[in-house]
N, C-alpha and C positions, 0 to 999 in steps of 0.2 A: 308469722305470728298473728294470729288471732285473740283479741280481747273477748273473755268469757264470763258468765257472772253464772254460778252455782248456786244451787240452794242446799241445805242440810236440815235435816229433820230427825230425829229420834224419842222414842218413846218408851222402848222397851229396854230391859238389862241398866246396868248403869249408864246413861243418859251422856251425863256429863264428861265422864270419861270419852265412851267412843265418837262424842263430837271433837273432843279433844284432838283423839288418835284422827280420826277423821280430815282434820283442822291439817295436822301434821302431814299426813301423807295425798292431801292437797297441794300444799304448798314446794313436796317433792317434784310435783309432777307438772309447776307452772309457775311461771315468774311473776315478777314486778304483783305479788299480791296482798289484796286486801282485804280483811276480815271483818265483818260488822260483832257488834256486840249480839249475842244470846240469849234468847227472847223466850219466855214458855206461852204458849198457844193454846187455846180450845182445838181439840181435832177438831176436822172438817172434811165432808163427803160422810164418813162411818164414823157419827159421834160416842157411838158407848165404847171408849177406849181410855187410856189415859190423856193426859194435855203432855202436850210437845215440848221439845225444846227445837228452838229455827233458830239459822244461821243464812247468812250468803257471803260468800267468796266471791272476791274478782280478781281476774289475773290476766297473764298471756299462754296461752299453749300453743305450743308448735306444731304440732300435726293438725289431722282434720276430726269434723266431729265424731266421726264413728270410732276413730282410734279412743278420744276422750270418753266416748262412750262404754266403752269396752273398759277402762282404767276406773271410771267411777263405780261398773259394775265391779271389777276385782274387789276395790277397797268396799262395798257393801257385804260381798260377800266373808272378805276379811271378818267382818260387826255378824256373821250367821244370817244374812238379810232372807227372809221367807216372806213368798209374793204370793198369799193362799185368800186374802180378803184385800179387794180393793180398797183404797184408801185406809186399810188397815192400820194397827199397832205395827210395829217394825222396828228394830234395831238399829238400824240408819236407812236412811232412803236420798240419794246424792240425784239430783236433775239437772241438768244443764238447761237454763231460762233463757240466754242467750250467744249464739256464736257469731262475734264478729257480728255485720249486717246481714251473715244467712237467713234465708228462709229454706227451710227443708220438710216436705213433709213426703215423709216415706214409711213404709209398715214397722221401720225398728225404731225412727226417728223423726220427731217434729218440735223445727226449730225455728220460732220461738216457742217458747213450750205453751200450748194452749189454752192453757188456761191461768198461766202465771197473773197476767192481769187482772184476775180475780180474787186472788188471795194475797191480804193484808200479813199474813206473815213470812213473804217473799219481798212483797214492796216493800215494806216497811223498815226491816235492814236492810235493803238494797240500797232505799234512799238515803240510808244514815251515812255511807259510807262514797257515794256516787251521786250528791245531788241534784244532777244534771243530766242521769239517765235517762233513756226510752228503750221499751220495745219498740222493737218494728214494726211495723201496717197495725200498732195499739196507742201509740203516745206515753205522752212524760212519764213518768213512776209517781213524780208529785201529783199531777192529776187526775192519774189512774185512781191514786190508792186515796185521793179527796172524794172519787165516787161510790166510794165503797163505805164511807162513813153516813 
């Protein structure tokens, strides 16, 4: 078993709902998990969109990250997810921020996710619910996300 912290983001369609569903068919697929409260966000990367709603999950999954990988894309694709503008509007968008103390960086997968350290609407429920997190080779979440103010 591996400890994983997910992040959740949607913007498009009812919002609310498929974080929900989202929520739900996370928690199918991983134990002992934790849910932060639901946050609405300014995009960021591609601002002329709507604002967000973020989440982060933490849990256990038993297999490896590419299996996990493969399950968050099902359950996006579940939500109609369409990947036609980066940092786009999207119906959900599921990332895996951390597996375990992996470091992976491969052309389908990079773990920790690169640029989570950067955005405050990843820290920021992360922290609410894990206040003793870190990324790896980035440091605390507390800290992190005090440089970002």
């Amino acid at each position: 078993m591996s400890k994983v912290v997910i992040s959740l983001g949607s913007n498009l369609g009812d919002s609310p709902e498929i974080m929900a569903r989202a929520i739900e068919s996370l928690k199918s697929v991983l134990f002992d998990v934790e849910v932060s409260s639901i946050i609405e966000t300014a995009p960021w990367g591609f601002e002329d969109q709507p604002n967000f709603l973020n989440a982060v999950v933490v849990g256990e999954f038993a297999g490896n990250a590419l299996e996990l990988l493969s399950l968050l894309q099902e359950i996006e694709q579940a939500e109609k997810r369409v990947r036609d503008i980066r940092w786009g509007p999207r119906t959900l968008d599921l990332d895996i921020i951390t597996f375990g103390d992996e470091v992976i960086e491969s052309s389908e997968l990079q773990i920790p996710h690169p640029r989570a350290h950067e955005r405050a609407f990843v820290l920021e429920p992360w922290l609410e619910i894990e206040p003793d997190a870190e990324i790896p080779q980035k440091g605390r979440v507390v800290n992190l996300l005090e440089l970002l103010k």
